[in-house]
C-alpha positions in Angstrom: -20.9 -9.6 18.0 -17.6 -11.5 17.3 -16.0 -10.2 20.9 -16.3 -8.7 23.9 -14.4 -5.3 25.7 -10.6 -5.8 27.1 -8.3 -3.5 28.6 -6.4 -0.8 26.7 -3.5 -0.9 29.0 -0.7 -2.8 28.0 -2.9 -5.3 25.4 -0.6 -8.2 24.3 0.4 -7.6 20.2 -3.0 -8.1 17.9 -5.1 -8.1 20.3 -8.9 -7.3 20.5 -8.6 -4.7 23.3 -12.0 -4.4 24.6 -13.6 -5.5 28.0 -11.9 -3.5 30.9 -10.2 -5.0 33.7 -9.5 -2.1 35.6 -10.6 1.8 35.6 -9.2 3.6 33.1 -6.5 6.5 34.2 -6.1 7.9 31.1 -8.5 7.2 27.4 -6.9 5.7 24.5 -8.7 5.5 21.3 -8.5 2.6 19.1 -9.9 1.5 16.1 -13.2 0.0 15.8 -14.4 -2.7 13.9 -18.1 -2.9 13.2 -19.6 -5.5 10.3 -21.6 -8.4 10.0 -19.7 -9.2 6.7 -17.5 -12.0 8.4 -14.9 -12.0 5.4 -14.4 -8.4 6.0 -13.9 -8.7 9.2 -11.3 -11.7 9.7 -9.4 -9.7 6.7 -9.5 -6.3 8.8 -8.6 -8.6 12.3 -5.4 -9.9 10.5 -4.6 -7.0 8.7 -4.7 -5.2 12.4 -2.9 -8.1 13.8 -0.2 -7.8 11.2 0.8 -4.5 11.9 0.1 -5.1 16.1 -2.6 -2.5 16.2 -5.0 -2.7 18.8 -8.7 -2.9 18.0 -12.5 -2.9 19.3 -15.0 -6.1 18.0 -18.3 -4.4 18.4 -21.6 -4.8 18.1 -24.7 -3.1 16.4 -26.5 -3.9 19.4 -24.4 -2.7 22.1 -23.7 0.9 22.6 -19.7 2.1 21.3 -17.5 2.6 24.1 -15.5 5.8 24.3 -12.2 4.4 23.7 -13.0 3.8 20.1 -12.0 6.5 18.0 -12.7 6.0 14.6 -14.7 3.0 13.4 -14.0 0.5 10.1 -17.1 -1.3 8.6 -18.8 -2.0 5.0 -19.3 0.3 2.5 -22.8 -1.3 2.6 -22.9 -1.3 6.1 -21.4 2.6 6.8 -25.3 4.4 6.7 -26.0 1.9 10.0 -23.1 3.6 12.2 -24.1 6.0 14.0 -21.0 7.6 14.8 -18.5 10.8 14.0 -15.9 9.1 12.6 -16.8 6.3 10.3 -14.7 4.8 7.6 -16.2 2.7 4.8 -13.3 -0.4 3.8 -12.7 -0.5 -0.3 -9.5 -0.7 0.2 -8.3 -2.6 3.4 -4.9 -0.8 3.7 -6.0 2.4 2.8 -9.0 2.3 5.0 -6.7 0.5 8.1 -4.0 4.0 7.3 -7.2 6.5 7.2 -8.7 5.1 10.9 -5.9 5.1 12.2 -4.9 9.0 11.3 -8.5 10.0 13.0 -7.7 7.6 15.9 -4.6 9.8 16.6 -6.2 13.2 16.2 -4.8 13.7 12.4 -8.0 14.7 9.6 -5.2 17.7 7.6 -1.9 17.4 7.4 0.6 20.5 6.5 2.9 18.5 4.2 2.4 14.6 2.9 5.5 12.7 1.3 5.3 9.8 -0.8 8.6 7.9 -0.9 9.0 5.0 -3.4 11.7 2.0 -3.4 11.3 1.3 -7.2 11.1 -2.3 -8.5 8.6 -4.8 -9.9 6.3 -4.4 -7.1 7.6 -1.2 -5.6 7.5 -0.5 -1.6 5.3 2.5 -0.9 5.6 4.7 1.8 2.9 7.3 3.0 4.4 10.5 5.4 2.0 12.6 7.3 4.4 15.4 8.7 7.3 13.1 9.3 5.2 10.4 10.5 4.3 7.1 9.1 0.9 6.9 7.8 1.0 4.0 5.8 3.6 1.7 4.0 2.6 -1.3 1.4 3.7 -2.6 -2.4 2.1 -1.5 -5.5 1.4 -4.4 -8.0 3.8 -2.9 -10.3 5.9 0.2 -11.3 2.1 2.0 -12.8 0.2 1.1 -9.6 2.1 4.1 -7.7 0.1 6.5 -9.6 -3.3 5.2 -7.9 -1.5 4.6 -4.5 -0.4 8.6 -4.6 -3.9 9.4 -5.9 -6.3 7.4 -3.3 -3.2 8.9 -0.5 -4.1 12.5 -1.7 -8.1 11.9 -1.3 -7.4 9.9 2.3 -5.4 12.3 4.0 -5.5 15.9 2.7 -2.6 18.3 2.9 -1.1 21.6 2.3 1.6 19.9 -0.3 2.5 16.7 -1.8 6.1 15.6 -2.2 6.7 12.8 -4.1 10.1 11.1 -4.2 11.9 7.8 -6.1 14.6 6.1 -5.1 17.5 6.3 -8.2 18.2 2.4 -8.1 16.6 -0.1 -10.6 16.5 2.7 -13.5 14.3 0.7 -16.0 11.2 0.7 -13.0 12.2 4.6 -11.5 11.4 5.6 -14.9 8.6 3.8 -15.6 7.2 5.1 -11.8 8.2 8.5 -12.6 6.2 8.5 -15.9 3.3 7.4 -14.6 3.3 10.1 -11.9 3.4 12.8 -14.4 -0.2 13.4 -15.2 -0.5 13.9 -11.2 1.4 17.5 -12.3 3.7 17.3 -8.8 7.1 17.0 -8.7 9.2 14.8 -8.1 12.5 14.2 -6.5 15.4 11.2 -7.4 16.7 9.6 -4.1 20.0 8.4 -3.5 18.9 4.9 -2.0 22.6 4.5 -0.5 21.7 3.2 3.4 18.1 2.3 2.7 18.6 -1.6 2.6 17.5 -2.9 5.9 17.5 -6.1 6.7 13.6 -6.7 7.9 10.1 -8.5 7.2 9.5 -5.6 4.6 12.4 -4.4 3.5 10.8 -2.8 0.5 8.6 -0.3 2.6 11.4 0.4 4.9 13.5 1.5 2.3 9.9 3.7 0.7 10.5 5.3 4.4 13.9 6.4 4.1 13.7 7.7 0.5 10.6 9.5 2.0 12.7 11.1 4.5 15.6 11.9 2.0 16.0 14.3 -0.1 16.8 14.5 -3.9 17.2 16.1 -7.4 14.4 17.5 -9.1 13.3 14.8 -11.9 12.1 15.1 -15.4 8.2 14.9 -16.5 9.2 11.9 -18.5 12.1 9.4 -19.4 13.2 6.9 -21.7 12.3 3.4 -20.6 15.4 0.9 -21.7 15.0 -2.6 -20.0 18.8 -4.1 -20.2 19.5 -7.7 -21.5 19.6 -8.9 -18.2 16.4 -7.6 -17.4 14.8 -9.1 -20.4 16.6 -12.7 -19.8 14.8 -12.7 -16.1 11.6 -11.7 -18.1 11.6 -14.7 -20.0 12.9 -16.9 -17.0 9.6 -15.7 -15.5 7.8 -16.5 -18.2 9.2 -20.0 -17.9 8.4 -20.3 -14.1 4.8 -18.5 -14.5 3.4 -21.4 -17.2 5.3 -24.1 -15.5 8.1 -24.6 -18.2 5.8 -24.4 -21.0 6.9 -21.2 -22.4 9.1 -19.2 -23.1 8.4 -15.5 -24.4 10.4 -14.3 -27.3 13.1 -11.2 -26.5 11.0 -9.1 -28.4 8.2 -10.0 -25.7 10.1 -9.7 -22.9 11.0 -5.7 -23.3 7.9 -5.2 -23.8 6.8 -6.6 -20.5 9.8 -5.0 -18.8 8.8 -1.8 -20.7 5.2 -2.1 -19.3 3.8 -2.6 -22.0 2.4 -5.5 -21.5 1.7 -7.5 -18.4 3.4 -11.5 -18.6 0.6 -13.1 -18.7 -0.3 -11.2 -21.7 2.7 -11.8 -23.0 2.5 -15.7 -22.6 -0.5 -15.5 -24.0 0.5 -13.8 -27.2 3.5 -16.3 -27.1 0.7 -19.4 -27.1 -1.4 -17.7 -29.4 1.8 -17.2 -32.0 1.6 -19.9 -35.4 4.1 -22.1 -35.3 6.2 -22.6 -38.4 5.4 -25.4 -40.5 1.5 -25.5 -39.3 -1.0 -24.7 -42.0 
């Protein structure tokens, strides 16, 4: 459909793989890709680029070659494949961590850690006995709580750690809190000697708090945005309606509180009478 088969051995970084040159000592499996929807599929080949993982066009038409392992397509699409291992994209990243899992032989894990590098949008890191499964950001501190959930229905396991680094107190807690109705614990991180100095410094740093260990935290803490915290608040405000506006104090740790998201915030601001209007 969009290409054609390539050799497995030694395939320069984001490639397509398909299409072998020579006879194959030894099979690799690699993900599929399988859709007619050709937004899904340019977002699934750069996703797959991204992270140098090599990958299999293919074709309803043409039979699927034993080197494919586990194959990505449309939910809409999913009833077509007629094949063992067959993961429906609703998520890119999720589905992209969940093919690659089958592709190298993993479908229950004995033990799967969740490390977080809290912030605004916190790194996420996704440990399938010891090994990397999946690292991205959440859109904020509350977005954890459905990263940990759809991790829990994409890779079962024995046990679930879940661990937060200690730094930026004002977005651990709010992480932690929103964790709690999950009913797992979870572990404070020192984050001392997870800064590295990389593309995605926030996931590397998910990694390592994934792979540390800490204290056993609280079900639920105090949320206290500092007046630092609420000054960048309103400079974002500023920068987020082009200098038009900025939110009031009482706004702003509210936001930082997650309470409200900014936009709502600005949009309360605008929506605000101004004194001496009737």
């Amino acid at each position: 459909m969009f290409a054609r088969f390539r050799s497995l051995a030694g395939p320069p970084k984001g490639r397509n793989v398909l299409e072998p040159t020579r006879p194959f000592l030894r099979v690799r499996k690699v993900l599929g890709i399988l859709t007619e929807d050709f937004r899904l599929y340019h977002d699934l080949v750069a996703a797959l680029k991204a992270k140098d993982v090599p990958f299999a066009s293919l074709s309803f038409q043409d039979e699927i070659p034993r080197e494919v392992g586990a194959i990505l397509t449309s939910p809409a699409e999913a009833p077509r494949v007629r094949f063992a291992a067959v993961v429906a994209v609703d998520v890119l990243g999720e589905a992209i961590a969940k093919g690659l899992a089958i592709v190298r032989g993993h479908r229950q894990w004995r033990e799967l850690v969740v490390g977080v590098d809290p912030g605004a949008e916190p790194g996420v890191a996704i440990l399938g006995d010891g090994e990397i499964i999946d690292t991205r950001e959440a859109a904020n501190p509350e977005a954890v709580e459905g990263v940990v959930r759809a991790a829990m229905l994409a890779f079962p396991s024995d046990r679930v750690r879940l661990r937060v680094g200690h730094g930026d107190p004002t977005n651990r807690n709010r992480i932690i809190n929103a964790l709690s109705p999950l009913g797992l614990p979870v572990e404070i991180v020192d984050e001392k000697g997870t800064t590295h100095r990389s593309h995605t410094p926030d996931a590397d740093a998910a990694v390592e708090i994934a792979r540390g260990r800490g204290v056993r935290a609280a079900r639920f803490y105090a949320v206290e945005p500092t007046p630092g915290e609420v000054r960048e608040t309103q400079r974002q405000s500023r920068l987020k309606s082009d200098g038009i506006v900025t939110i009031s104090k009482a706004l702003a740790r509210r936001v930082a509180k997650g309470e409200l998201t900014l936009a709502e915030a600005i949009e309360r601001h605008r929506q605000k009478p101004r004194a001496g209007t009737a």
